[in-house]
N, C-alpha and C positions, 0 to 999 in steps of 0.2 A: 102318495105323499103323506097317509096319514100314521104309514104301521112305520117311527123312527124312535122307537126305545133311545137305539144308539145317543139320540140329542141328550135327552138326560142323563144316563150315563157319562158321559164324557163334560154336564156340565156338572154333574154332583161331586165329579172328581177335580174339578177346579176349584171350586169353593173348598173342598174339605183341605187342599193342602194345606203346607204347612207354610205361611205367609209371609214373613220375618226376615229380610233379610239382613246380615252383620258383616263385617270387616273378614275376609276367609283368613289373615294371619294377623297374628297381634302384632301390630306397628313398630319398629326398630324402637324409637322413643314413645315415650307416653303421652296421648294425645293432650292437645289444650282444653278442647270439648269438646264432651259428648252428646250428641245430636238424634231427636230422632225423629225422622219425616215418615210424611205419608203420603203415597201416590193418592190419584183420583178414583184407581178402581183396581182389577187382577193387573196382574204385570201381563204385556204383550209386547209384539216388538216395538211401537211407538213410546213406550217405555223403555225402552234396551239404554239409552244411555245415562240413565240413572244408576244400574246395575253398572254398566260397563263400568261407570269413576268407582265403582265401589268395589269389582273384581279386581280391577287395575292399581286398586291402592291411591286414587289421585286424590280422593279425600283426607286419606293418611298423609300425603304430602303436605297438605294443607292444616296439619294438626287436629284433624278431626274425626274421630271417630262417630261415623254414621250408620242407624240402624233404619233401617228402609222398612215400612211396614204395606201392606193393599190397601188400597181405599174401598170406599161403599158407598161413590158417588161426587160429586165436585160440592155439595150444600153438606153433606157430611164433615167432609174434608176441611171445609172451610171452618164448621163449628168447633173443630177440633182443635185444630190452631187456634184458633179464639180464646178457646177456652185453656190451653197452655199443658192439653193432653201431647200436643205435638210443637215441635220448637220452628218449623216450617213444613213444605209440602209445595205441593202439584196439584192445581184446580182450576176450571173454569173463571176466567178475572169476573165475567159476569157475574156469576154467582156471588162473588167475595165483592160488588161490588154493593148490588143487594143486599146484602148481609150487613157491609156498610150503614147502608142508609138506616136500616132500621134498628142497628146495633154503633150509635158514634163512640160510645165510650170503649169499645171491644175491637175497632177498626183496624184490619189487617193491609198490606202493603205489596203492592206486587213489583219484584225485582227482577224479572226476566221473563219476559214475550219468548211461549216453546213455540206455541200452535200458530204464526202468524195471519192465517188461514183458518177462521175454525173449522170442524169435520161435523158441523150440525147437519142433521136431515133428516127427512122423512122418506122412509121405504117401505115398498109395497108389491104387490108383484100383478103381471099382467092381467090374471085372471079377476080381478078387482075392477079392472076399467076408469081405474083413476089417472086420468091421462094429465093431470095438468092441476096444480094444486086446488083450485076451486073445485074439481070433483070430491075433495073430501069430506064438504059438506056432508052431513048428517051422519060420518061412517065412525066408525070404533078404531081408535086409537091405543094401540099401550104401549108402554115403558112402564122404568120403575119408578115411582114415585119423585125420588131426586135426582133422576136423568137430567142433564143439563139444557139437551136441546126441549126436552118437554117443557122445564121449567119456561124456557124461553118463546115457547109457540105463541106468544100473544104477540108478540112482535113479528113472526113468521106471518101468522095469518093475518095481522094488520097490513104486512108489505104486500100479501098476493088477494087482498081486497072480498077476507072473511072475517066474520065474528070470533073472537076468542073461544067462544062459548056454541061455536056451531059444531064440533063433532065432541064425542065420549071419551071420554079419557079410562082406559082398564087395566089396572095396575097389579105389577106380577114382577117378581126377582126377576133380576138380570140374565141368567142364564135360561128364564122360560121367553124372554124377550120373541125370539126368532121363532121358538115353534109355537107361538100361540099364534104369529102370520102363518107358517107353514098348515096349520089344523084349521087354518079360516077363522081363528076365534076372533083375530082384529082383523081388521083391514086392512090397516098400515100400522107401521109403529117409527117412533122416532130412536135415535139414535146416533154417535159418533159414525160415519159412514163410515173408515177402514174396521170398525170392527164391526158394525153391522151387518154391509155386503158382503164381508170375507165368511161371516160364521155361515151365511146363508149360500152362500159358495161350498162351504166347508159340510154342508146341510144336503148335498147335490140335488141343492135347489142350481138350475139352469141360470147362470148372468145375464141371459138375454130376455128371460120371465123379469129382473127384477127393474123397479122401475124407483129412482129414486130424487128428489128435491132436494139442493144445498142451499142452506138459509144461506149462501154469500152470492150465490148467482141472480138474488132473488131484491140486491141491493140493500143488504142489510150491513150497516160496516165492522160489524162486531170482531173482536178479536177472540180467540180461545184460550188452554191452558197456559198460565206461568207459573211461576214461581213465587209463593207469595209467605209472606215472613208478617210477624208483629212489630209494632215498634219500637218497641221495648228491645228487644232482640237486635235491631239495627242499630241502637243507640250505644247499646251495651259492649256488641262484640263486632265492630265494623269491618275489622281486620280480617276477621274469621268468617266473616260472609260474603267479604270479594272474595276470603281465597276457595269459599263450597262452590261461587258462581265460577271462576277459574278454572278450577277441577270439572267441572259440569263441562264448561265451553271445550276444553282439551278430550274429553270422553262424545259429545256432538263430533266433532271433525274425526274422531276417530270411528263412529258409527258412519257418518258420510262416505270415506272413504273406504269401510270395510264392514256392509251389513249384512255380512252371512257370521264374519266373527262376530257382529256384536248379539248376535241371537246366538250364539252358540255358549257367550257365555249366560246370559239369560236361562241357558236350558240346564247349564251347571248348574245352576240355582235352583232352576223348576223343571227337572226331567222328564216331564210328565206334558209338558209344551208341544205343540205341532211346532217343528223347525220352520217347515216348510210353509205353511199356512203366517208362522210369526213373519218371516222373511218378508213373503209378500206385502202383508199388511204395515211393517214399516217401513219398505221401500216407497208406497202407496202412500203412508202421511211423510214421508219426507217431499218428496216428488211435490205433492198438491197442497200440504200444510205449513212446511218446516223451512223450505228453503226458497220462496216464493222471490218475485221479483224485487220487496221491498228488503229482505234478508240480504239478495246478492247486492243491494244498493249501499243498503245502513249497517248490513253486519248484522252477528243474531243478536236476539233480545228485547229491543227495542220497541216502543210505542210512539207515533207520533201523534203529539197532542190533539191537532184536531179532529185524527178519527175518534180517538176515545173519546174524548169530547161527545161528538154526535154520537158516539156508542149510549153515554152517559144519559143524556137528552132523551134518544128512545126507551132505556131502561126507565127514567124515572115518568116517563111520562104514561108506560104500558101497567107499570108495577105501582104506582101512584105513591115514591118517596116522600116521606115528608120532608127530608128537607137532598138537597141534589150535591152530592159533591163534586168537588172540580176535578180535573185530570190527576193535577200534578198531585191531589190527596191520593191517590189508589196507585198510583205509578209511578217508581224511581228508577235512575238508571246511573245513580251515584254511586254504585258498589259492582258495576258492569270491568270485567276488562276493556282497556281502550279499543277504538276502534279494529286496528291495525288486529290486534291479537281474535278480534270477536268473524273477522271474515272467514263462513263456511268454504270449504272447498267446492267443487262441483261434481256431480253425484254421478258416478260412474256409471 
């Protein structure tokens, strides 16, 4: 397990592409605005329908031209929008909610619940003998520095009844994540679970070696990425940001129903993509993240006050806020299409 060049090569060649993505034909009319967001990290397939509205032109429908950039993390992401490098994006609400607390005058806004389910966890693999999260005591942890679930392990190890500060934290780019478990360098490392287990799949590391913890099995009620805007931006251009969320919802149902097309157009964009590996992995956050039981209830997007609520509660009590905002400050669903239009189909 130790002689796999291949892992870096194949991660040096993600980072180096060319990250950008823009509108593939100039729009019959000339847009109202021009837009430009930033994912939370490389494009994969739990990404694909952001691309898809933007191969498909649904954003052009909508009078806007959108330029799609990578992110380099959900605390990144988040600074960035903040700071009005990006006009919105795709991030951890945790993160942005944090970011909140210590930033009120810079407060961003989240308009659409993607991840209903987050994909937090901790993975490790058999040879470790971390059978149950309390074995992690004393062991080497890494991710990147503004990993989401990392950021968040104080709340993980407070639920399964550790000290924040009882294992090591070894920090190292995204792409070295997997083989510094692979080489034994950590023990475990945290991470989005479809992309973690997949890369470590993709590693021919064996699925049956890997052994992994989801901070939501664990009682944690956190929610994952959405969509999150400034408020300036909502105030400004309301019309123009039901119709990004519209185009977004119309490109969702059309990944549901067709995710081998919606990687395919993904790979137009990034040829250099595993199809097959993409596939999997957003079949995998749709299934377990996207289209969960309260999606097939309330339609996508949606937050219901009193989770985030106690999401809020735990965050500011782990991360020590000064001061706590309330739901309805970090979360709107006033620029959602209606119900009726926001119902996912069911996942073939």
């Amino acid at each position: 397990m130790k002689d796999r060049p291949y892992l870096y090569a194949g991660a040096l060649i993600v980072v180096l592409l060319a990250t950008t993505w823009a509108p593939a034909q100039t729009p019959r009319t000339p847009p109202k605005a021009s837009w430009k967001f930033t994912l939370d990290f490389i494009v994969q397939g739990p990404q694909a329908p952001f691309l898809v509205a933007l191969e498909k032109g649904y954003y052009a429908d909508e009078g806007l031209a959108v330029t799609i950039d990578r992110g380099f993390g959900s605390a990144d992401a988040v600074t960035k929008i903040a700071t009005g490098a990006y006009n919105l994006g795709y991030a951890d609400i945790n993160s942005m909610i944090e970011f909140n607390a210590r930033n009120p005058g810079s407060a961003l806004v989240a308009i659409a619940i993607v991840l209903d389910a987050p994909p937090f966890s901790i993975l490790t693999l058999r040879r470790e003998n971390i059978r149950q999260p309390v074995d992690l005591y004393g062991k080497k942890l890494g991710a990147p520095a503004g990993d989401a679930p990392r950021r968040l392990w104080p709340l993980f190890a407070r639920a399964v009844g550790l000290l924040p500060t009882s294992v090591e934290w070894v920090t190292m780019d995204a792409p070295l994540r997997e083989p510094f478990l692979i080489r034994g360098e950590v023990n475990a490392i945290s991470g989005f679970y479809f992309t973690s287990f997949l890369n470590l799949k993709a590693a021919r590391v064996d699925p049956a070696d890997i052994v992994a913890f989801l901070y939501s099995d664990y009682g944690l009620p956190l929610y994952g990425n959405a969509i999150i805007a400034p408020p300036a931006l909502l105030e400004k251009d309301p019309a123009l940001v039901r119709g990004f969320l519209r185009a977004f919802v119309r490109a969702m149902k059309d990944t549901v129903n067709n995710p081998a097309e919606a990687v395919s157009l993904v790979k137009k964009r990034d040829p250099l993509i595993n199809d097959a590996v993409e596939l999997e992995r957003l079949i995998l956050a749709l299934r377990n993240n996207m289209l969960t039981r309260d999606v097939q209830v309330n339609g996508f997007g949606v937050a219901k006050g009193e989770r985030l609520a106690r999401s809020i509660d735990l965050l500011a009590e782990a991360f020590q806020f000064p001061s706590k905002p309330r739901w309805q400050q970090v979360f709107t669903d006033k620029f959602l299409p209606p119900k009726a239009e926001r119902m996912l189909p069911p996942l073939r």
